[in-house]
C-alpha positions as CSV (number, residue, x, y, z in Angstrom):
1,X,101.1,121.6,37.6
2,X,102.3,119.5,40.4
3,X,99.2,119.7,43.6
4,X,99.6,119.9,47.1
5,X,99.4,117.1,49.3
6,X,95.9,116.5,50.2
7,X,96.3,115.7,54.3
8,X,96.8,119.4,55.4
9,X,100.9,119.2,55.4
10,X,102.8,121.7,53.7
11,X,104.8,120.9,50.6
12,X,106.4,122.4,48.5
13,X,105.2,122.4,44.7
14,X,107.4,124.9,42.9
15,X,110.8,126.7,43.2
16,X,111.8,130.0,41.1
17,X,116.0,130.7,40.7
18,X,117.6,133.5,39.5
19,X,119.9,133.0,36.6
20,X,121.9,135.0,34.6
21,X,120.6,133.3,31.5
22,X,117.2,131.5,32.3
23,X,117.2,130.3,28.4
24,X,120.7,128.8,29.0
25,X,119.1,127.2,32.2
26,X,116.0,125.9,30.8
27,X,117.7,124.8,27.7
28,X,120.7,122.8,29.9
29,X,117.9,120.9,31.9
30,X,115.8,120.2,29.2
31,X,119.4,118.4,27.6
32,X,119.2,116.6,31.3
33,X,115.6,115.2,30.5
34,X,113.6,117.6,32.2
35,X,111.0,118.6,30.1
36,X,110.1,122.3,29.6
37,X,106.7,122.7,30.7
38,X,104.5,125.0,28.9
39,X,103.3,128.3,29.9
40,X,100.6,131.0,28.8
41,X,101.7,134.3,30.0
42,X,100.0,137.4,29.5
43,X,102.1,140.2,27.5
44,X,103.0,142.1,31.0
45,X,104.0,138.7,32.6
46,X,107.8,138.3,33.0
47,X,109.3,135.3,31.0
48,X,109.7,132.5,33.7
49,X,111.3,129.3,31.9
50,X,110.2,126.6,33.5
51,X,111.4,122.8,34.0
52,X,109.4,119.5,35.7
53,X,112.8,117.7,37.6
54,X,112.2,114.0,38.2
55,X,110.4,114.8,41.8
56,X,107.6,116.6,40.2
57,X,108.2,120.0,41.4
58,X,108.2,123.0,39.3
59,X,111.3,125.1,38.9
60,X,111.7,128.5,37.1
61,X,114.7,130.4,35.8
62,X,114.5,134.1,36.0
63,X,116.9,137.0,36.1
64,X,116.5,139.4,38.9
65,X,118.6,141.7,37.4
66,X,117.0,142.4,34.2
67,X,113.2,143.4,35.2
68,X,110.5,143.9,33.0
């Protein structure tokens, strides 16, 4: 998981997006060499997909439309 920059400043560590297929999304970045990080979820946890882009940031796919 990316951390926080330690001198007090905001940053910004992690972005979620919707998407109408997050497995589409998650499986078109990982084909753009972003690797699909790993996630433990509990079984009422939503499904977020989530990739590492070269700047170290999180981002997750998830579809609004369809909750849990």
């Amino acid at each position: 998981m990316p951390e926080a920059a330690d001198d007090g400043a905001t940053s910004l560590v992690a972005l979620g997006l919707d998407s109408p297929d997050p497995a589409l999304a998650s499986a078109r970045a990982k084909a753009l060499l972003s690797p699909v990080l790993p996630r433990h979820r509990a079984p009422d946890e939503a499904p977020l997909d989530a990739v590492a882009p070269p700047d170290g940031t999180e981002l997750f796919f998830c579809d609004f439309t369809n909750p849990l």
